[in-house]
GUNU-312462 format. One record per residue: residue in three letters; x, y, z of N, C-alpha, C, O in turn. Coordinates in Angstrom, 2 decimals. Layout:
BEGIN
<pt ala; <X; Y; Z>; <X; Y; Z>; <X; Y; Z>; <X; Y; Z>>
...
//
This chain:
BEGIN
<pt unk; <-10.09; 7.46; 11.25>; <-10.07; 6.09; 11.72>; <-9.28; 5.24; 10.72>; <-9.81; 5.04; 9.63>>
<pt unk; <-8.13; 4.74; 10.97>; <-7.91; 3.59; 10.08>; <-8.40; 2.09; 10.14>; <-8.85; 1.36; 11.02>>
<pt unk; <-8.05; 1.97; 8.58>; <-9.13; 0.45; 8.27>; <-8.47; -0.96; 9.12>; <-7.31; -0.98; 8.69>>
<pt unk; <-8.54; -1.58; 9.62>; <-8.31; -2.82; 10.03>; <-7.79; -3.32; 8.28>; <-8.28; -2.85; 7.25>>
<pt unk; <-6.47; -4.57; 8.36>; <-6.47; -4.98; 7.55>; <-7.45; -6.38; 7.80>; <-7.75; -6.97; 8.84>>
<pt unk; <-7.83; -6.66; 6.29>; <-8.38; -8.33; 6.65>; <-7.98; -8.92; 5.55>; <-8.15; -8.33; 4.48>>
<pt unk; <-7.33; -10.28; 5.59>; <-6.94; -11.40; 4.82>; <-8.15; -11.80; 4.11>; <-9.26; -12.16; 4.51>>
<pt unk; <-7.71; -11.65; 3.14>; <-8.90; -12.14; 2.22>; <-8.06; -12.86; 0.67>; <-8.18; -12.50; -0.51>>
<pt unk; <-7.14; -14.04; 1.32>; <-6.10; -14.53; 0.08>; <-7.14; -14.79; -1.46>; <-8.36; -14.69; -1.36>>
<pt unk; <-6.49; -15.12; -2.79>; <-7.11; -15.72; -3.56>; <-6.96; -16.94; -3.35>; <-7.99; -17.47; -3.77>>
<pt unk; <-6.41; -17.57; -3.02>; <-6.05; -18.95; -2.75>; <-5.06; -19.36; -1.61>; <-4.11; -18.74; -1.13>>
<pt unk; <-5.44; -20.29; -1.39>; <-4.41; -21.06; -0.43>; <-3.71; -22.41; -0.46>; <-2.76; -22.71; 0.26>>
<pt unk; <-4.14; -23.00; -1.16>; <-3.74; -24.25; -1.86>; <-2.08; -24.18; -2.66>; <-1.59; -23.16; -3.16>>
<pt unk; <-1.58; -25.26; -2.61>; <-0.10; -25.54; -3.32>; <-0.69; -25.29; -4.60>; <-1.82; -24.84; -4.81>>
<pt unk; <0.32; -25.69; -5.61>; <0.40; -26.03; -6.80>; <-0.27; -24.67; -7.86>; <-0.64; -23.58; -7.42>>
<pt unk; <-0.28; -25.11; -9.47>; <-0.09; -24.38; -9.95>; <-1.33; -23.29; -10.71>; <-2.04; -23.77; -11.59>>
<pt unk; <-1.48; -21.93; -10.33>; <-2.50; -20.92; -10.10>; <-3.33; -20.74; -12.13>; <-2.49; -20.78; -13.03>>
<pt unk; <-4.22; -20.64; -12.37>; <-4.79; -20.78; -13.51>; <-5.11; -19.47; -13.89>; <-5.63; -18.87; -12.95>>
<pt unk; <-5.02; -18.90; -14.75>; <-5.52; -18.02; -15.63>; <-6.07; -16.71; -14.95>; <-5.67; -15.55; -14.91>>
<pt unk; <-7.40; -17.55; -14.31>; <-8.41; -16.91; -13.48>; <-7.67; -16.11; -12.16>; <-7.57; -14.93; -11.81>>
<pt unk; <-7.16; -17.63; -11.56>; <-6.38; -17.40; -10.28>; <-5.28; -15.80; -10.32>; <-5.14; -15.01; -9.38>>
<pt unk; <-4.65; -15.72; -11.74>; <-3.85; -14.85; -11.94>; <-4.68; -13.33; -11.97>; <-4.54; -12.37; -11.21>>
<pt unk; <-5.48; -13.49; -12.97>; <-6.09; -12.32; -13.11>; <-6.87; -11.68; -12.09>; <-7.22; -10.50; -12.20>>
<pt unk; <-7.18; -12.45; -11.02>; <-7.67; -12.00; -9.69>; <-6.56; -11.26; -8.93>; <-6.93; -10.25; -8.33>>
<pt unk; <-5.59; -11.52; -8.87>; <-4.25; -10.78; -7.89>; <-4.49; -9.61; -7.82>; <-4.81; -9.20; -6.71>>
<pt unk; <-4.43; -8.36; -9.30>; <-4.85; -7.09; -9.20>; <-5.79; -6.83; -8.66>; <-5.50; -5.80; -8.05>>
<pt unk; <-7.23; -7.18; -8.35>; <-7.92; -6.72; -8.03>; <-8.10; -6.66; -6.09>; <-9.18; -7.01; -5.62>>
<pt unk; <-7.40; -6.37; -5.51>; <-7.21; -6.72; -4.04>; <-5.72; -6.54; -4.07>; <-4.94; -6.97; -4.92>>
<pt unk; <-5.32; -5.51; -2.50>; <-4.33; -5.55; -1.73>; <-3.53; -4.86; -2.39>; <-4.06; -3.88; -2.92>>
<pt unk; <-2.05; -5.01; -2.62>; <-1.18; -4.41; -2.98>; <-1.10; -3.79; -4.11>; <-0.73; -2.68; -4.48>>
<pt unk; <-1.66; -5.06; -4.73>; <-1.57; -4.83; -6.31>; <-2.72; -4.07; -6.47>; <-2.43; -3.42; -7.47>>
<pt unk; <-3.62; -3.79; -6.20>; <-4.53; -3.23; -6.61>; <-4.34; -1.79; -6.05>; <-4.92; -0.88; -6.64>>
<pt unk; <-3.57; -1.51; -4.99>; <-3.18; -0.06; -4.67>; <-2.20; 0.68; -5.88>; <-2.31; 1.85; -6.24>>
<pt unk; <-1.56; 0.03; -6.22>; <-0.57; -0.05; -7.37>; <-1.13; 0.43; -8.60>; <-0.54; 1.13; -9.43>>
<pt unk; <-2.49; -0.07; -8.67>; <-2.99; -0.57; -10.15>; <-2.60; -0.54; -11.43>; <-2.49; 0.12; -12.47>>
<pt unk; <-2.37; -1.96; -10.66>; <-1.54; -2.77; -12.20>; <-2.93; -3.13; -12.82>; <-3.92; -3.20; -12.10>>
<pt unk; <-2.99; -3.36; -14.27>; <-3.89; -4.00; -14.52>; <-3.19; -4.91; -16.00>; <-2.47; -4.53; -16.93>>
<pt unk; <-3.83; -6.32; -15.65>; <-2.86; -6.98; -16.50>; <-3.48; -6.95; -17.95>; <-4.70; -6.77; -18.01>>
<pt unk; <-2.78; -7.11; -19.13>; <-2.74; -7.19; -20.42>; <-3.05; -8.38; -21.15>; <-3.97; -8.69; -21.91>>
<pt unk; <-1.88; -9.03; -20.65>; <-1.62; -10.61; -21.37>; <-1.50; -11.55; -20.60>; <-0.61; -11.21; -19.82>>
<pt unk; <-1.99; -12.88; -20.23>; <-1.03; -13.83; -19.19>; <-1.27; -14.99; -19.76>; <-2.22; -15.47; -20.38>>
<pt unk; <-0.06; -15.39; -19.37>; <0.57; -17.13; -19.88>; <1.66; -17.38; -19.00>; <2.30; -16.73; -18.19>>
<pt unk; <1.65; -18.63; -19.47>; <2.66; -19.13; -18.60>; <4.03; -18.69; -19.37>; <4.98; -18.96; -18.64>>
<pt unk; <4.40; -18.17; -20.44>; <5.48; -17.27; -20.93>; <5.58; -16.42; -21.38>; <6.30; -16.24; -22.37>>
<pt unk; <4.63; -15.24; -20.59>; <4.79; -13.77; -20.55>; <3.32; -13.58; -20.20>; <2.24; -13.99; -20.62>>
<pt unk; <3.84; -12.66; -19.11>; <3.05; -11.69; -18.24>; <3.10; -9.61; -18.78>; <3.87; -8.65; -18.68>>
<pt unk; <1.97; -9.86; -19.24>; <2.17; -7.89; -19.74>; <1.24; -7.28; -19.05>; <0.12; -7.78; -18.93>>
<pt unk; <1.73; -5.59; -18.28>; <0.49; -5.16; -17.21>; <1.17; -3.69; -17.89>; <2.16; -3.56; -18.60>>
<pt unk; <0.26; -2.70; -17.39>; <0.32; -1.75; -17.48>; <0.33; -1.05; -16.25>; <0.45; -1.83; -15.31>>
<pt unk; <0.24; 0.09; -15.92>; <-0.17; 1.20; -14.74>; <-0.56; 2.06; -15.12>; <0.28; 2.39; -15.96>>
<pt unk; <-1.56; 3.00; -15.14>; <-1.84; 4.67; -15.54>; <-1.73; 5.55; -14.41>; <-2.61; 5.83; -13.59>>
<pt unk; <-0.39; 6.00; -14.49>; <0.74; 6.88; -13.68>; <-0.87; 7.97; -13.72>; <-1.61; 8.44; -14.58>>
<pt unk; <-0.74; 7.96; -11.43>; <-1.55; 9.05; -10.77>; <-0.38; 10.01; -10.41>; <0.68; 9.89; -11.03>>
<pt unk; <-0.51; 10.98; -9.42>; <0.21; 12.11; -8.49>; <0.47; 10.68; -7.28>; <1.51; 11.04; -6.72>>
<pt unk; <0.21; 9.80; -6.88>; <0.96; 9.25; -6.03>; <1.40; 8.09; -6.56>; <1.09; 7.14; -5.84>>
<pt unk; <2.07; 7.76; -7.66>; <3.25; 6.99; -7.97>; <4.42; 7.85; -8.29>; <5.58; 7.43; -8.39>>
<pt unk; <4.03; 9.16; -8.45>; <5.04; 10.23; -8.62>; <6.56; 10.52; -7.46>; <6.16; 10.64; -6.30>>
<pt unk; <7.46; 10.58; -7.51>; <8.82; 10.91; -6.89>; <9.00; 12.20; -6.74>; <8.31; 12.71; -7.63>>
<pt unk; <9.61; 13.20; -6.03>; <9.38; 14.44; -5.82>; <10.63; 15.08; -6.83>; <11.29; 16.05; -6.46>>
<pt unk; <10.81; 14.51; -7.93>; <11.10; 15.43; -8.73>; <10.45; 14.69; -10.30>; <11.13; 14.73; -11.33>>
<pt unk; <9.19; 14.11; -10.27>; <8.24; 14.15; -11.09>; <7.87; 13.08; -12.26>; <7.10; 13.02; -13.22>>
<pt unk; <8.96; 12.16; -11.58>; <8.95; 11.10; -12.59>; <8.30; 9.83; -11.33>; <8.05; 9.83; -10.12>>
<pt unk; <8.23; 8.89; -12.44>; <7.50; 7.31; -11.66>; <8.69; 7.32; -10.46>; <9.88; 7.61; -10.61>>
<pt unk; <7.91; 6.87; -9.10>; <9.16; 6.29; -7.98>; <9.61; 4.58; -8.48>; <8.80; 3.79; -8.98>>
<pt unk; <11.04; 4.30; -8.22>; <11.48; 3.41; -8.61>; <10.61; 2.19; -8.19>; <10.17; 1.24; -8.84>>
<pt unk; <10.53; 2.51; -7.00>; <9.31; 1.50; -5.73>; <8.51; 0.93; -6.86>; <8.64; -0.23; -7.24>>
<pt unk; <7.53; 1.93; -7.46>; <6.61; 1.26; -8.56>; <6.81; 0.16; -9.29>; <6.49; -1.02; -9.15>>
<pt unk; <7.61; 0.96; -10.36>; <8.66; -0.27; -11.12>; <8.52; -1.71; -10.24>; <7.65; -2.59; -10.15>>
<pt unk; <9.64; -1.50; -9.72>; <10.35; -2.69; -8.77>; <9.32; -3.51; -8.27>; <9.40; -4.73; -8.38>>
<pt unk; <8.21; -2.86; -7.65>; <6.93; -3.83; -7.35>; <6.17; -4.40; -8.44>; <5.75; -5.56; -8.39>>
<pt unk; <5.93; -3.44; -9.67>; <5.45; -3.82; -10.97>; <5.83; -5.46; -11.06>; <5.18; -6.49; -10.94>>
<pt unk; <6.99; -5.21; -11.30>; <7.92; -6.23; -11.94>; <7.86; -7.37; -11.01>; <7.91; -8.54; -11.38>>
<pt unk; <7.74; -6.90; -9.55>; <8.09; -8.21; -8.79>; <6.57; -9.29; -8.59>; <6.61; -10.49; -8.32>>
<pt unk; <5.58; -8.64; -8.76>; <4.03; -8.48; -9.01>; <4.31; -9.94; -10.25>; <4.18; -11.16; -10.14>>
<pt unk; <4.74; -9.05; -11.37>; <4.57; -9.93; -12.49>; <5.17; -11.48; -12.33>; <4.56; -12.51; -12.62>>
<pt unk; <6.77; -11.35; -11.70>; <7.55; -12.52; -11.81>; <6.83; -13.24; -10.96>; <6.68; -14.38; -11.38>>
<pt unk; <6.32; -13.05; -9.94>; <5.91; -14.09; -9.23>; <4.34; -14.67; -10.02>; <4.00; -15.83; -9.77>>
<pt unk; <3.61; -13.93; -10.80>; <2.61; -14.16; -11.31>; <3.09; -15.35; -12.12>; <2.65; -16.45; -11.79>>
<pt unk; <3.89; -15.27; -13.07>; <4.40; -16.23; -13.90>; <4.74; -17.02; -13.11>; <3.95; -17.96; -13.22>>
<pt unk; <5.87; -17.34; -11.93>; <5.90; -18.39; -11.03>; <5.24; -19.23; -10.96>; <5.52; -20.39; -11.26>>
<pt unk; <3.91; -18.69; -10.44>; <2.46; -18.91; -9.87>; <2.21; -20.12; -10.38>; <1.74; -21.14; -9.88>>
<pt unk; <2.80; -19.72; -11.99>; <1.38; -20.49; -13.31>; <2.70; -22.04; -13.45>; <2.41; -23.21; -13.71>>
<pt unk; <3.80; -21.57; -13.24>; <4.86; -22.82; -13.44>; <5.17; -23.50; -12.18>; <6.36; -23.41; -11.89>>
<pt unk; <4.74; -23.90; -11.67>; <4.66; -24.45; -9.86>; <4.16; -25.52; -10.08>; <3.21; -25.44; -10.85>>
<pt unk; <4.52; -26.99; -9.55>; <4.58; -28.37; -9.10>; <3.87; -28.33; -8.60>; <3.77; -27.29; -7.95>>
<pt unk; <2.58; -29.51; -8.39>; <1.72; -29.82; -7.90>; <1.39; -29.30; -6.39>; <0.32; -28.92; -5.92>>
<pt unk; <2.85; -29.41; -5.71>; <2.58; -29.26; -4.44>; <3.88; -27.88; -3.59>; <4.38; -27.73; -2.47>>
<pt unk; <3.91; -27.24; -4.74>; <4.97; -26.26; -4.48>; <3.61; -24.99; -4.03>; <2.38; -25.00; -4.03>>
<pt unk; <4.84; -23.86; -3.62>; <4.54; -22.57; -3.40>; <5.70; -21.99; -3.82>; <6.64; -22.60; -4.31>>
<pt unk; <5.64; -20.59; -3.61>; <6.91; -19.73; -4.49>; <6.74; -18.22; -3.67>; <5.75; -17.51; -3.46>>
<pt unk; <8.07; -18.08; -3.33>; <8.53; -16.45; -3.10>; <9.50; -15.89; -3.67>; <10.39; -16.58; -4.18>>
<pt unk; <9.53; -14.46; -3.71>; <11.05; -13.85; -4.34>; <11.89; -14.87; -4.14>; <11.41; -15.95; -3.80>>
<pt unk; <13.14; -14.75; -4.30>; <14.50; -15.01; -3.78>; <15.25; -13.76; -3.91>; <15.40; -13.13; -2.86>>
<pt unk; <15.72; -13.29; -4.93>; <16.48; -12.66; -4.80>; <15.80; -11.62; -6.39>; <15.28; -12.20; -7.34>>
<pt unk; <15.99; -9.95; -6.34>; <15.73; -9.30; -7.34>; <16.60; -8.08; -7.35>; <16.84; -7.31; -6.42>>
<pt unk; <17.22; -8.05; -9.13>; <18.03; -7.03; -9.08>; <17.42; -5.94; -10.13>; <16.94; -6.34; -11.19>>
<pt unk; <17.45; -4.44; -9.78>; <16.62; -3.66; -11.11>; <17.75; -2.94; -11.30>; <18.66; -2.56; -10.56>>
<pt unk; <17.44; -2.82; -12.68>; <18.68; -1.78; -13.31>; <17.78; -0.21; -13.68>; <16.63; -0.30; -14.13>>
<pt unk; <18.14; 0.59; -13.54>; <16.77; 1.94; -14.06>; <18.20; 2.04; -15.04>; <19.35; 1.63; -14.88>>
<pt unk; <17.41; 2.91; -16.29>; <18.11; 2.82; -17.89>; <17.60; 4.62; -17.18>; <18.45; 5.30; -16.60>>
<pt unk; <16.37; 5.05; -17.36>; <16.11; 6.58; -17.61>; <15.51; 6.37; -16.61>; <15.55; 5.38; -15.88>>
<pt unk; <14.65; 7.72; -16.49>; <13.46; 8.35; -15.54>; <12.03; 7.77; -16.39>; <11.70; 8.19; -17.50>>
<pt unk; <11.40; 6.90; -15.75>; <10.14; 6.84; -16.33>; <9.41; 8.17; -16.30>; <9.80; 8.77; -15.30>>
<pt unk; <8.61; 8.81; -16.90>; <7.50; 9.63; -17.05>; <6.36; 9.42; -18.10>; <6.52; 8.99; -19.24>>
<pt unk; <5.52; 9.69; -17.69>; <4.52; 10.09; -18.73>; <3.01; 9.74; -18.04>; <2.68; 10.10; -16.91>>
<pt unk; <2.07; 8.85; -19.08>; <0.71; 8.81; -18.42>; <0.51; 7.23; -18.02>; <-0.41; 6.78; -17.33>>
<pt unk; <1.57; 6.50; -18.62>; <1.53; 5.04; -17.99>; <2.90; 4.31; -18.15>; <3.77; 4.99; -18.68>>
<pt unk; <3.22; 3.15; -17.81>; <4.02; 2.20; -17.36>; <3.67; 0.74; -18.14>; <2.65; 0.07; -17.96>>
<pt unk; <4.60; 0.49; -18.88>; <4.38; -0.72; -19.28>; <5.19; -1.85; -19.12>; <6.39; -1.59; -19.05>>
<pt unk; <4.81; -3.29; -19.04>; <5.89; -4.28; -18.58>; <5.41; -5.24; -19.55>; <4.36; -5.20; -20.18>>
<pt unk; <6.51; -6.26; -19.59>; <6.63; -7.15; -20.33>; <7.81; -8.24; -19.41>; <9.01; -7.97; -19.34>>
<pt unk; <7.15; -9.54; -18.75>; <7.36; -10.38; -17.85>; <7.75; -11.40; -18.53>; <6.89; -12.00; -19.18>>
<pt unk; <9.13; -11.87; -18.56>; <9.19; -13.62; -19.58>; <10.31; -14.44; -18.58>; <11.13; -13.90; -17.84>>
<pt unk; <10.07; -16.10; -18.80>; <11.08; -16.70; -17.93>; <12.35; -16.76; -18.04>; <12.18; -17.45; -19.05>>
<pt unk; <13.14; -16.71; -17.99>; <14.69; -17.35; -18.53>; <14.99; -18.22; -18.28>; <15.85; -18.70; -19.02>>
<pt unk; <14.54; -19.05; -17.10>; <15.05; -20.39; -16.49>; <13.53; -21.02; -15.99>; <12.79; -20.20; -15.43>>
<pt unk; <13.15; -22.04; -16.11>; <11.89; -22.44; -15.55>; <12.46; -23.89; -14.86>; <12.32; -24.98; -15.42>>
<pt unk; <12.94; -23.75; -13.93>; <13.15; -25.13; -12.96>; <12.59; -26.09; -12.21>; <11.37; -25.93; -12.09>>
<pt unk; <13.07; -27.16; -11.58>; <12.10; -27.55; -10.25>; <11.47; -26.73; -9.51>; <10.28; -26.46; -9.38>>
<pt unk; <13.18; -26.05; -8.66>; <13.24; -25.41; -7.04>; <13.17; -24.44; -7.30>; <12.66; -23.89; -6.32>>
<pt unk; <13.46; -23.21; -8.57>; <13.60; -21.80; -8.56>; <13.26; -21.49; -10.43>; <13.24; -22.38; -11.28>>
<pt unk; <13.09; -20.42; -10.63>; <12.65; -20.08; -11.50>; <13.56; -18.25; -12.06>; <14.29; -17.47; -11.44>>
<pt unk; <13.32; -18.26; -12.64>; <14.71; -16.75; -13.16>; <13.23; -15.84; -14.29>; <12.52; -16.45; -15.09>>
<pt unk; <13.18; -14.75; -14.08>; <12.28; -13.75; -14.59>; <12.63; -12.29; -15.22>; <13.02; -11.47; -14.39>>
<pt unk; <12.57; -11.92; -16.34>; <13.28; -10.70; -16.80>; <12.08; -10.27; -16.88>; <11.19; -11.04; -17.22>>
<pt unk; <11.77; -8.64; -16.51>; <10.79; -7.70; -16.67>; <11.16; -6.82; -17.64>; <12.33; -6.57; -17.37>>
<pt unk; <10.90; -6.30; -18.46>; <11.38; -4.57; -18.98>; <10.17; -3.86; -19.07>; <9.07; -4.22; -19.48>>
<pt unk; <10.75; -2.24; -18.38>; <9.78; -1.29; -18.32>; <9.95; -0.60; -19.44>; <10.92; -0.51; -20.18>>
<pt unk; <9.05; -0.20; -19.47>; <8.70; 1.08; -20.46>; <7.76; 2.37; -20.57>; <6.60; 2.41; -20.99>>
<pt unk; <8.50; 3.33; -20.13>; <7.65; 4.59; -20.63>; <6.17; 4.60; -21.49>; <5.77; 3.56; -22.02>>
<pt unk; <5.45; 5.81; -21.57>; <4.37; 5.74; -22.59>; <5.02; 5.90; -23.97>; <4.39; 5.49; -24.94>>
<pt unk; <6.38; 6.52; -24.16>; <6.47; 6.77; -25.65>; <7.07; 5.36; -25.92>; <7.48; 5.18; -27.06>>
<pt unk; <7.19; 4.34; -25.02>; <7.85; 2.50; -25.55>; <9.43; 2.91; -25.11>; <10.15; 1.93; -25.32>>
<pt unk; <10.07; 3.86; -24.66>; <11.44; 3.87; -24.34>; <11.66; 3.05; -22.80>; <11.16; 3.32; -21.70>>
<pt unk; <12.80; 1.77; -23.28>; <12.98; 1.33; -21.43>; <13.41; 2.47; -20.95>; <14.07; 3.42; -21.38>>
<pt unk; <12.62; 2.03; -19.41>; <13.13; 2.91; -18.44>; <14.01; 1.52; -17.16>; <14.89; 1.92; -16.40>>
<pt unk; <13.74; 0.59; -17.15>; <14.20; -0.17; -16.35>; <14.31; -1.81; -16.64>; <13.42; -2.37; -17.28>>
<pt unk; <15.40; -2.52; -16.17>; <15.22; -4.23; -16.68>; <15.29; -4.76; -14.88>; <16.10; -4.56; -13.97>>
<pt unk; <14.12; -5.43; -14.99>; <14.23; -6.32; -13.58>; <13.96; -7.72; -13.83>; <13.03; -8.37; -14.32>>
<pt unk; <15.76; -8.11; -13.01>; <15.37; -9.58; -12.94>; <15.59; -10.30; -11.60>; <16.37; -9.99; -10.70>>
<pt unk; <14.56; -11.52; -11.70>; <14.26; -11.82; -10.36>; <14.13; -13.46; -10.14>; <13.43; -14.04; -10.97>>
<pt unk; <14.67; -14.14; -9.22>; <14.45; -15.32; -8.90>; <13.73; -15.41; -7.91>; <13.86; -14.69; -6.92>>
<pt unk; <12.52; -16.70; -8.11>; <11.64; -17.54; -7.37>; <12.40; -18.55; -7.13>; <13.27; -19.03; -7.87>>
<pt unk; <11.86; -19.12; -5.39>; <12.13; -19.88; -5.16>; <10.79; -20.68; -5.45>; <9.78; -19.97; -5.43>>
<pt unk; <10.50; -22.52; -5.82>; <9.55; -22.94; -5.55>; <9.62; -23.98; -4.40>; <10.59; -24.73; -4.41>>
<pt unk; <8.83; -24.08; -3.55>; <8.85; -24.40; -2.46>; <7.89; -25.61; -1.93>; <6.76; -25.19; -1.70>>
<pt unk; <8.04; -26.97; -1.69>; <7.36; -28.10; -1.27>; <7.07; -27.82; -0.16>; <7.74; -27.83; 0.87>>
<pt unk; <5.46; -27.41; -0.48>; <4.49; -26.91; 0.53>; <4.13; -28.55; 1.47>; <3.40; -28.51; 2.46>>
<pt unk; <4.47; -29.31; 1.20>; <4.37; -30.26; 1.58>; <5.50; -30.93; 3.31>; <5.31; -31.76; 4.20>>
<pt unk; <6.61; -29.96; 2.95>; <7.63; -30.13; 4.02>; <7.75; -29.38; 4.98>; <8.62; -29.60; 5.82>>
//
């Protein structure tokens, strides 16, 4: 039997998500299939980890890029979240990943910081890293922020 999905947001409200608000994301939905579990959060830098199972694996044995790329996109918008206008909201815009190596090992580490913190959009560099600390990938990504109001 499959599960019915059900909406169960952390929030729904504009403006800008707190501490709490953040650290709730992992636990539910995507992110929590993922399991990310976060490290550090601020409003200038987001750090999460993953402890690489058999299904984040790629069929020739390393992390699937997918991971990464969601890792990262997970994080930038987290930071977004926390830099958002009273009455904004925020989605991707646009994200580019570079893979350096093959991630492997027993976890995944990120490190989330802004480059641009704007009105309307926001700019986000991720870098991955292997368990031995070697990048395996740089993702960067623009938010749009959005007047939930219009």
């Amino acid at each position: 039997m499959i599960e019915k999905a059900t909406l169960n947001p952390i929030r729904t409200e504009p403006g800008p998500w707190s501490d709490e608000d953040i650290r709730c994301m992992p636990t539910r939905g995507f992110q929590k299939t993922l399991g990310i579990q976060l490290d550090e959060v601020s409003p200038e830098c987001i750090t999460a980890h993953i402890d690489i199972e058999n299904r984040h694996i790629n069929s020739v044995g390393a992390v699937h890029g997918g991971i990464l790329m969601s890792l990262a996109d997970s994080l930038g918008a987290m930071g977004a979240l926390q830099n958002l206008g009273p009455t904004q909201r925020t989605a991707t815009l646009e994200s580019k990943t570079n893979f350096v190596r093959p991630c492997a090992g027993a976890r995944v580490t990120a490190e989330c910081r802004p480059l641009h913190l704007g009105r309307q959009t926001s700019v986000w560099q991720t870098v991955l890293r292997d368990e031995d600390g070697k990048i395996c990938a740089y993702v960067w990504q623009t938010q749009i922020h959005i007047d939930a109001m219009t």
